[in-house]
C-alpha positions as CSV (number, residue, x, y, z in Angstrom):
1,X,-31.2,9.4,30.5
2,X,-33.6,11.9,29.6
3,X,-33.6,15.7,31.5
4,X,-36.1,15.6,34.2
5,X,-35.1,19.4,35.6
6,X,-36.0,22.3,34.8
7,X,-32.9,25.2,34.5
8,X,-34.2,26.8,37.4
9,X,-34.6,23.7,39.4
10,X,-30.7,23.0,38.2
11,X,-28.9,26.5,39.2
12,X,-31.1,26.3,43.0
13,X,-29.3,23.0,43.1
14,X,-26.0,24.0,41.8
15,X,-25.7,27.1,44.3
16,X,-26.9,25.3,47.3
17,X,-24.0,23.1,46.3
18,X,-21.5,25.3,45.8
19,X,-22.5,27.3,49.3
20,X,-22.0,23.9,51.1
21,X,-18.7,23.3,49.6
22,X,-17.4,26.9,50.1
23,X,-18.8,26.7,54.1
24,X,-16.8,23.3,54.6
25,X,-13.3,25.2,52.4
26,X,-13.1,28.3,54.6
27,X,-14.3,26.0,57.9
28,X,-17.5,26.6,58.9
29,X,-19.1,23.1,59.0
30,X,-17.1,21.1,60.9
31,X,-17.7,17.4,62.5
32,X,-19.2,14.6,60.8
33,X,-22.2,16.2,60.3
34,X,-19.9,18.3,57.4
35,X,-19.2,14.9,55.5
36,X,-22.6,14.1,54.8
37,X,-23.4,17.4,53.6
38,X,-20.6,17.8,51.4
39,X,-21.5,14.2,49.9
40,X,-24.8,16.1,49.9
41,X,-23.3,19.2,48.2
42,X,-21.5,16.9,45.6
43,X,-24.4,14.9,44.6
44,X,-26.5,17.9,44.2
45,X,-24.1,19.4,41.7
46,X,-23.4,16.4,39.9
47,X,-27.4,16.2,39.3
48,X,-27.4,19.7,38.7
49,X,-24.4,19.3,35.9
50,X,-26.2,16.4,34.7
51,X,-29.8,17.8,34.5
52,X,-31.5,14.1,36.0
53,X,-32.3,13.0,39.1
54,X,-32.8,9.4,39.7
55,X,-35.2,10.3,42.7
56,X,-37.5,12.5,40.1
57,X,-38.6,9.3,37.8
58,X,-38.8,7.0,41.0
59,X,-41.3,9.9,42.2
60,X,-42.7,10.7,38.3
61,X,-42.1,14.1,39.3
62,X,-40.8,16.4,36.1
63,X,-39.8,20.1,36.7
64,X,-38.9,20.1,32.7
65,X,-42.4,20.5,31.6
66,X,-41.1,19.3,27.7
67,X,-43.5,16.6,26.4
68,X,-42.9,13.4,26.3
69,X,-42.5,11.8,23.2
């Protein structure tokens, strides 16, 4: 897997994340509608950790701007 984010594009990702999680700890989502955005949350920061995202190279969309070799 090559690094299809940029580091911007990675923290954005990484604090909407970690917001989500922290609202669904202290209570503030609730419902079902809190499940799918904490699987939201933890898929975003496993991206983010990671630095691909499958959904980037099915759109050919690169926020990395490094030539490819």
């Amino acid at each position: 897997m090559k690094v299809n984010m940029h580091n911007v594009d990675r923290l954005i990702r990484a604090i909407v994340a970690l917001a989500i999680i922290l609202a669904y700890m202290t209570g503030t989502l609730a419902g079902s509608m809190s499940l799918v955005l904490l699987v939201v949350a933890v898929v975003l920061l496993a991206t983010a950790i990671i630095g691909f995202c499958p959904l980037y190279t099915l759109l050919h969309i690169r926020t990395n701007k490094i030539s490819r070799k």
